[in-house]
C-alpha positions in Angstrom: 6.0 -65.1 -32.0 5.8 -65.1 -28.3 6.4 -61.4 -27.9 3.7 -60.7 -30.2 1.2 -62.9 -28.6 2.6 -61.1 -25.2 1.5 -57.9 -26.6 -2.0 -58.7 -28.1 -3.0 -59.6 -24.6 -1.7 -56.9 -22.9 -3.2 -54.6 -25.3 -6.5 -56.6 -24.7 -6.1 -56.8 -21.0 -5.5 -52.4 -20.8 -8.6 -51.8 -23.5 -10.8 -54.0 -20.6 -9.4 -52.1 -17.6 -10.1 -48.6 -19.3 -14.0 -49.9 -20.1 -14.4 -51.2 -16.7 -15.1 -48.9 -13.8 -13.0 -50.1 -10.7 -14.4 -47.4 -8.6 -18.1 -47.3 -8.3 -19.9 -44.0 -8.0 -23.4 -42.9 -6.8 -24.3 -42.4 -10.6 -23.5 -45.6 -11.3 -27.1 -46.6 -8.7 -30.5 -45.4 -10.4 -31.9 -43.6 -7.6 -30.8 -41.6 -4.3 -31.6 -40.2 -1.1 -30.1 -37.7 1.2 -29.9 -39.3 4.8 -31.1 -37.4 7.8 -28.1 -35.4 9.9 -27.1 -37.5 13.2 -23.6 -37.1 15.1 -23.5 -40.8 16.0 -20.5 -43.2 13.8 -23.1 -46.1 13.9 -25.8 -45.2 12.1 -28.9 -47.4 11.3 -31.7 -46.4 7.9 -34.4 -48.7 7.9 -34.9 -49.8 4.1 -38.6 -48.8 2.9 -40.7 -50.8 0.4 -40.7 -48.3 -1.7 -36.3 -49.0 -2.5 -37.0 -52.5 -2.2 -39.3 -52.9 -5.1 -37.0 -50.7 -7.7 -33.9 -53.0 -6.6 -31.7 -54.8 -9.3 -30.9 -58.0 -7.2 -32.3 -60.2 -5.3 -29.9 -60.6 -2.9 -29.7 -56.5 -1.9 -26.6 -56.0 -3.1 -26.9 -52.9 -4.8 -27.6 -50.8 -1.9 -25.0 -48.7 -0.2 -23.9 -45.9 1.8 -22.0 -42.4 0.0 -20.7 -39.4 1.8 -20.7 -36.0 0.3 -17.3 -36.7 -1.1 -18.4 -39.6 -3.3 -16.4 -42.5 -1.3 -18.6 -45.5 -0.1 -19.1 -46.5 3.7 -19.3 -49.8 5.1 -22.1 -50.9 6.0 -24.0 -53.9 7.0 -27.5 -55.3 5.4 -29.4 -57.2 7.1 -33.1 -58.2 8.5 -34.8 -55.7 10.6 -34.2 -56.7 13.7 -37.3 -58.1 16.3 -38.1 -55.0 19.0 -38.7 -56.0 22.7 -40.7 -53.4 24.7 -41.7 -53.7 28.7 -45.2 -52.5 29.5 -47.3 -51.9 32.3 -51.3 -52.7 32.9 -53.3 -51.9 36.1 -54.8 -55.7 37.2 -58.1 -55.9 39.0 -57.9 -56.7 43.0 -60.1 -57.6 45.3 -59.9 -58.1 49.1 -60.8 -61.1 50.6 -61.5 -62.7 54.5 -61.8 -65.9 55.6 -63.6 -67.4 58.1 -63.0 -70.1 61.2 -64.9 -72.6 59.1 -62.4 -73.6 57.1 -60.8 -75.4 60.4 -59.5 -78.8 59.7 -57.7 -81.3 61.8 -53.3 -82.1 61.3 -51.7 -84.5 62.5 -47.9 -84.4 62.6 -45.7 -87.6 62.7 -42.4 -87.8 64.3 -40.4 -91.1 63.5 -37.4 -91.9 65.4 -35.3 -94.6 64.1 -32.4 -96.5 64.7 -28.5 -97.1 62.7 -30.2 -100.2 60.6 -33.4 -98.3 59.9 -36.0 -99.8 62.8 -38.4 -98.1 64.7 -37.4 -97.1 68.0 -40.4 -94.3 68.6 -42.9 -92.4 67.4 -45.0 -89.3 68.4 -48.3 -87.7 66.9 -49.3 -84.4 67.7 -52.9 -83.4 66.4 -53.7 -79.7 66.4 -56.5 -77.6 64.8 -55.4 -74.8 62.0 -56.6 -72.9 59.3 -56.9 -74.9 56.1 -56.3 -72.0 54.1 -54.6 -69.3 55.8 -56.3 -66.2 53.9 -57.0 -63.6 56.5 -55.8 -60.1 55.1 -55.4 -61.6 51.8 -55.9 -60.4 48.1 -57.2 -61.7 45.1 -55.3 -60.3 41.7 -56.8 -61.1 38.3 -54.5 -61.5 35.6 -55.2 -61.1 31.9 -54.6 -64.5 30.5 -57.3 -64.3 27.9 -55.1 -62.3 25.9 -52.3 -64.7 24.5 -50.8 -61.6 23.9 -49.8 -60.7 27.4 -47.9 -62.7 29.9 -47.8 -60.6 33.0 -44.2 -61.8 34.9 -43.6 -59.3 37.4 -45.9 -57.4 39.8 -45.6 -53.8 41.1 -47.5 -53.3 44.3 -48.7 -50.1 46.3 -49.4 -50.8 50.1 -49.5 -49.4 53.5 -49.3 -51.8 56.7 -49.4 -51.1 60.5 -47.2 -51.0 62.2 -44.5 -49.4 59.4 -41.9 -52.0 59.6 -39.1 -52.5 57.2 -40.1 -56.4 56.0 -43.7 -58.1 55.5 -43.7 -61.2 55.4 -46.6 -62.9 52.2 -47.5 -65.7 50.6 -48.1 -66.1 46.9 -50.4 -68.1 45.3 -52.7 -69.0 41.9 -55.4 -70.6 40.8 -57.6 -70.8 38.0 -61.0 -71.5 39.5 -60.3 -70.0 42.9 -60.6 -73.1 45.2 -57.3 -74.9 44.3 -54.1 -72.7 44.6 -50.3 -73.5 43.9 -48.5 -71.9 45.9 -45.6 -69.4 43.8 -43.6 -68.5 46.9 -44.4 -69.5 50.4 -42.5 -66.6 52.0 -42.1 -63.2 50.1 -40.7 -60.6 52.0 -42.0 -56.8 51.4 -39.7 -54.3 51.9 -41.0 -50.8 53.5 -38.4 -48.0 53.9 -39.4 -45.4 56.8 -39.8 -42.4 55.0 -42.5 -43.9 52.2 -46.0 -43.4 53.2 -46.9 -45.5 50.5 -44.5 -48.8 49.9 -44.2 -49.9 46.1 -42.2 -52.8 44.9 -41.9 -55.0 41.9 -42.2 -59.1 42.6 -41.2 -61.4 39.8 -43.9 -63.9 39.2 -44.4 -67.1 36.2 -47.5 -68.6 36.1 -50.3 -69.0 33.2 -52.9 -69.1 35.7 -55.9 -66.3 36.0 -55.8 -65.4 39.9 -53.2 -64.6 42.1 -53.5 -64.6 45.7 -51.2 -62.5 47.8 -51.7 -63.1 52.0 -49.7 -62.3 55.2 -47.8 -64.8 57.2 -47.9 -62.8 60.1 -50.6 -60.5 61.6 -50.6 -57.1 61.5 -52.9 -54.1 62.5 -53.3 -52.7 59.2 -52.3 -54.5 55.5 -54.3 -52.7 52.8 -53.5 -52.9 49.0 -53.5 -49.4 47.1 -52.7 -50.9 43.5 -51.3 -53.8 41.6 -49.5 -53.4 38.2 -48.8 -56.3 35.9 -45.8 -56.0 33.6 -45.1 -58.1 30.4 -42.4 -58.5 27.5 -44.3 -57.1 24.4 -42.6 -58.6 21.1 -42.8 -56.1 18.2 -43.2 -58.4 15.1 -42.4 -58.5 11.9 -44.6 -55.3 10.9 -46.7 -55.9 7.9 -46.3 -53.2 5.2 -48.2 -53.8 2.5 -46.8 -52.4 -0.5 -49.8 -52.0 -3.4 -48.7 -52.2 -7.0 -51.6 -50.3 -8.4 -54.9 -52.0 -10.2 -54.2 -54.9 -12.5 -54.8 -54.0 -16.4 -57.9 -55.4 -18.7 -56.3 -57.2 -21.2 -57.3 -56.3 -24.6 -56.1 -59.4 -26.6 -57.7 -61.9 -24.2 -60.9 -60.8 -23.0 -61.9 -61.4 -19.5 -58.2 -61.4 -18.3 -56.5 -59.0 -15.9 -52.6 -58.5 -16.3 -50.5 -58.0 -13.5 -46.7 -57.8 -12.8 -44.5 -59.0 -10.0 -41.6 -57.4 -10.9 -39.3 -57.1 -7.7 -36.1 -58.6 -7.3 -36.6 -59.1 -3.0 -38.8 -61.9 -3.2 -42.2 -61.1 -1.4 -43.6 -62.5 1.4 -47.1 -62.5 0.6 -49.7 -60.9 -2.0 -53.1 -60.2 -1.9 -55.9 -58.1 -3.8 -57.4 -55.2 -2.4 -60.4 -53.1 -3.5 -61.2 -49.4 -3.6 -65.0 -49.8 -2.1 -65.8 -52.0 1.1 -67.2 -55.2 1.3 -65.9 -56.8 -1.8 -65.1 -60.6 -2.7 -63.6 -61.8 -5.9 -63.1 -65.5 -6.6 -60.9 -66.5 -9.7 -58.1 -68.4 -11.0 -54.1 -67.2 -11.9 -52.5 -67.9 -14.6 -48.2 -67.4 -15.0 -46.5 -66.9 -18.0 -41.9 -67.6 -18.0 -40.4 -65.8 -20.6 -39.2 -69.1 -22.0 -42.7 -70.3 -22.1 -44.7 -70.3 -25.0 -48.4 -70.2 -23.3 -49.7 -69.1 -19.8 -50.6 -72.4 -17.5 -52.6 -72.4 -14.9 -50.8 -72.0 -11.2 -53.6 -71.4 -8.6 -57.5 -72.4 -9.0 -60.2 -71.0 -7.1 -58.7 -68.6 -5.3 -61.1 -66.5 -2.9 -60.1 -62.2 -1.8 -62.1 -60.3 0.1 -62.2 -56.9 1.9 -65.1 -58.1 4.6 -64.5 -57.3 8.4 -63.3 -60.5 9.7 -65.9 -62.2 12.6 -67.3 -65.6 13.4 -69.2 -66.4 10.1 -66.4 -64.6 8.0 -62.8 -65.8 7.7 -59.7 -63.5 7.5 -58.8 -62.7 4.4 -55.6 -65.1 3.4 -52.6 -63.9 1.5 -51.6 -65.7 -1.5 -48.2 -66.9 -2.3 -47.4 -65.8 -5.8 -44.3 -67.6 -6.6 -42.3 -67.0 -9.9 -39.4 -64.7 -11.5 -39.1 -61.2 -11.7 -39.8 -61.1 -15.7 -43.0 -64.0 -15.2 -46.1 -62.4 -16.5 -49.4 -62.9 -15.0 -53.3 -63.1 -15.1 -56.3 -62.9 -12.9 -59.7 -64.5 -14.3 -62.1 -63.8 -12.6 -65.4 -66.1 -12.3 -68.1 -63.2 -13.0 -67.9 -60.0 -14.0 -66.5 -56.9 -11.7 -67.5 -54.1 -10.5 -64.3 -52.1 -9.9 -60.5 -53.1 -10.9 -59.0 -55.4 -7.9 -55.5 -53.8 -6.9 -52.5 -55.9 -6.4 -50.4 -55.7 -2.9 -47.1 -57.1 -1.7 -46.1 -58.1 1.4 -42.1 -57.0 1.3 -39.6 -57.6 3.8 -38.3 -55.7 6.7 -34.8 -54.5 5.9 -32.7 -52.1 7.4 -29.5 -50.9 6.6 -26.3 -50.2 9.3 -23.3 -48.2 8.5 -20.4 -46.8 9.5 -20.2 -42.7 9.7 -16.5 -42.1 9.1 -16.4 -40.4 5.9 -17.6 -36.5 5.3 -21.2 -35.6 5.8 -24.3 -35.4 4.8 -24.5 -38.9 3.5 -26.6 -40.3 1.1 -27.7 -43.7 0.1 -27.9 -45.2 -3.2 -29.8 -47.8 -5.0 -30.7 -49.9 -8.0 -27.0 -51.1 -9.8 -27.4 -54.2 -12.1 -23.4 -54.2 -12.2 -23.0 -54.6 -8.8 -22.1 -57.5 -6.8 -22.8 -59.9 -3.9 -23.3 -57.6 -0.5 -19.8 -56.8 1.1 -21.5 -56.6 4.1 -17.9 -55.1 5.5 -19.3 -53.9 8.9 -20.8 -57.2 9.6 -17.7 -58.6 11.3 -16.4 -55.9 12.6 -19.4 -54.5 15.1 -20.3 -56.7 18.3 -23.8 -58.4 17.8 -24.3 -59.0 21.2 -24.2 -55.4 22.3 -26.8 -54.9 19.3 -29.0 -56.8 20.3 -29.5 -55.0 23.6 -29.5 -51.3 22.9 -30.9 -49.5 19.9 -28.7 -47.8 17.4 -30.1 -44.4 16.4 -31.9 -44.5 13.7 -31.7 -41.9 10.6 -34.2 -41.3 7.7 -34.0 -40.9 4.0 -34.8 -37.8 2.3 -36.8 -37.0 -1.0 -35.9 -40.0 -3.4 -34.4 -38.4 -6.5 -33.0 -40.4 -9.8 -29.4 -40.4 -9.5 -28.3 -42.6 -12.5 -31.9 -43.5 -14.1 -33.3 -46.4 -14.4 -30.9 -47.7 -17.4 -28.7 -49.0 -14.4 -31.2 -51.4 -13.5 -31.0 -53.7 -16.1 -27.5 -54.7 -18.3 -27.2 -52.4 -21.5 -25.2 -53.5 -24.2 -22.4 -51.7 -25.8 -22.2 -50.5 -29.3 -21.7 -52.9 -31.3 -18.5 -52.2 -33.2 -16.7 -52.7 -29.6 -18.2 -56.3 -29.6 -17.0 -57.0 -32.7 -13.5 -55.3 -31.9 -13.4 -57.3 -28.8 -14.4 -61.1 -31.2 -11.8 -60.1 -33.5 -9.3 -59.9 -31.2 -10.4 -63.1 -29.3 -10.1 -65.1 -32.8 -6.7 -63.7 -33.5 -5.9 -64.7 -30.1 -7.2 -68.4 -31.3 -5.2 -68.3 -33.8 -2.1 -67.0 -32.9 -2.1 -69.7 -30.2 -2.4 -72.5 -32.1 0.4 -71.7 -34.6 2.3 -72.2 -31.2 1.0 -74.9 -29.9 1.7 -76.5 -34.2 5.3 -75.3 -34.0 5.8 -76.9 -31.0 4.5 -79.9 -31.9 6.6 -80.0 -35.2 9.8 -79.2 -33.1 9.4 -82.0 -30.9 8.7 -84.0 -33.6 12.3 -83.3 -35.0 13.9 -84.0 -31.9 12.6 -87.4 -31.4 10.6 -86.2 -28.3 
């Protein structure tokens, strides 16, 4: 009896083997597209919306990397990643002069005291100086009403008399011109002897709107060609609005617009958009689950608009349509419309890194119900430090072409005399193992066990 149980399940086991696939091939993905030619082994394809709408899971699993030979390439999925770019602006400057009417009277104490701390002397000396020091001095404006911009190094153009090597300034800022911090007391400006024109880049921090740059030492000549402010601009997030197309008038239910959300990568945002300028809708949404019987009502009210933003209008707000992939939904609107409001998504940034070291042209390939959890193989294996500071070169996709259809997006049962086949031998299987697990029982039984 054992041997023939032994040989059900093998011949169960080799019948699942030969219906399973155990090497994935680009057919196997609904869609492909060639990848652009590049002769570096890390290779980065940033993942458009257009691929990750027409994914089958949610998790971005079924996206991969084949070479022309059909084997698949690690690769790595993951965020795109934030870009940091240095630019330059040209800052207004303006030269400014004192005058001897800023004199004001020092004193300066010395105290002179003994091993247990008491007086033995003092002396004062009183002397008349400058104030504020700003003869030969220049006032910079930086751009601080633009939160955008934080300027945190200087590039300055100057000639001085006589051409020595070092200048010695003073750094300063303000905000209203008449109280200044100082930044450094003692900057030193370096002039080589063959410039006729001496540049160099000072590091500054400050969130104040004036700088004020003057000499500690006279000279014949200090005059101040150009100042250039430099700042850390932080590419973000880029927002790529994927539009669905225009919702659908439902028939059944008058005054109702159907819409689907039918993506797997879960959106960051919606909104509605319009065809003609200068539109506003105002409405309600209604979401339907497939295990629900009726539609309920999941955001009242709800105002879009196409309208220039200024200081009587608001921005127009993206909504936040949460649900799954096979919810249905409605739009009602509170009067009637003029034109059909379109539906837009707010997707993700992806992008896609692998590893070049198969046979080319490569080709990536999407949209695979059957496929699993991302390997994400490359992702321990490159150094993420190094990525973050230098840009790995980037490579496009071709002409998107279907590659196994769009059957592989969803699960397609078998015919259905292989499910039965496959019941009937699970209930044998039943059987046979409890005419065992009986026999046994009787045989212990007749040894007293």
């Amino acid at each position: 009896m054992n041997k023939v149980f032994l040989c059900i399940f093998l011949m169960l086991g080799s019948l699942c083997l030969s219906v399973a696939d155990s090497n994935a091939s680009i057919t196997d993905y609904a869609y492909k597209a060639k990848l652009s030619l590049s002769n570096d082994m890390l290779r980065r394809v940033e993942l458009p919306n257009e691929l990750l709408v027409s994914l089958a899971r949610q998790d971005l699993g079924d996206v991969t990397i084949f070479d022309r030979n059909g084997a698949m390439m690690p690769t790595w999925v993951r965020p795109r990643q934030i870009e940091v770019l240095r630019k330059s602006l040209s800052l207004k400057f303006n030269a400014f002069t004192g005058s001897s009417t800023d004199t004001a009277r020092q004193e300066t104490v010395t105290v002179v005291r003994d091993k247990e701390g008491r007086v033995e002397a003092y002396s004062k000396d009183s002397r008349s100086q400058l104030a504020d020091e700003v003869l030969n001095a220049y006032i910079v404006e930086l751009p601080v009403d633009d939160s955008e911009i934080r300027i945190d190094e200087l590039n300055i153009q100057w000639t001085q008399i006589p051409a020595r090597r070092l200048l010695s300034v003073r750094i300063e800022a303000s905000d209203d011109l008449s109280k200044w911090r100082v930044l450094r007391s003692r900057q030193n400006l370096a002039k080589f002897e063959n410039d006729a024109n001496a540049n160099q880049r000072l590091k500054i921090n400050t969130s104040k709107k004036y700088l004020r740059i003057s000499l500690n030492e006279a000279v014949d000549k200090f005059e101040i060609h150009s100042v250039e402010g430099h700042y850390r601009e932080v590419k973000k997030e880029a927002i790529d609005w994927f539009s669905l197309g225009p919702m659908t008038e439902n028939v059944e239910d008058p005054g109702f617009l159907s819409f689907s959300l039918s993506q797997k990568v879960r959106q960051k945002g919606a909104r509605f958009s319009f065809n003609q300028p200068n539109q506003l809708i105002k409405g309600d949404i209604y979401r339907k689950e497939p295990n629900h019987d009726r539609r309920k009502l999941r955001y009242g009210g709800i105002v879009q608009h196409n309208i220039t933003p200024s200081d009587e209008i608001e921005k127009n707000e993206p909504l936040y349509l949460q649900g799954s992939s096979r919810a249905l939904w409605w739009f009602k609107p509170d009067q009637a419309i003029q034109s059909m409001p379109m539906v837009d998504l707010k997707m993700p940034n992806y992008e896609l890194l692998f590893l070049a070291n198969g046979t080319g042209p490569y080709s990536i390939a999407w949209g695979n119900c059957e496929a699993g959890a991302p390997m994400n193989s490359l992702k321990n294996v490159v150094d993420k430090d190094k990525l973050q500071k230098s840009a790995l070169p980037l490579v496009y996709m071709m002409n998107i072409e279907n590659s196994g259809g769009v059957v592989r997006l969803s699960v397609q049962e078998g015919p259905p005399y292989l499910k039965w086949f496959f019941w009937s031998v699970l209930v044998v299987i039943v059987l046979l193992t409890g005419r065992m697990a009986v026999k046994l029982f009787k045989d212990l039984g007749k040894k007293g066990i």
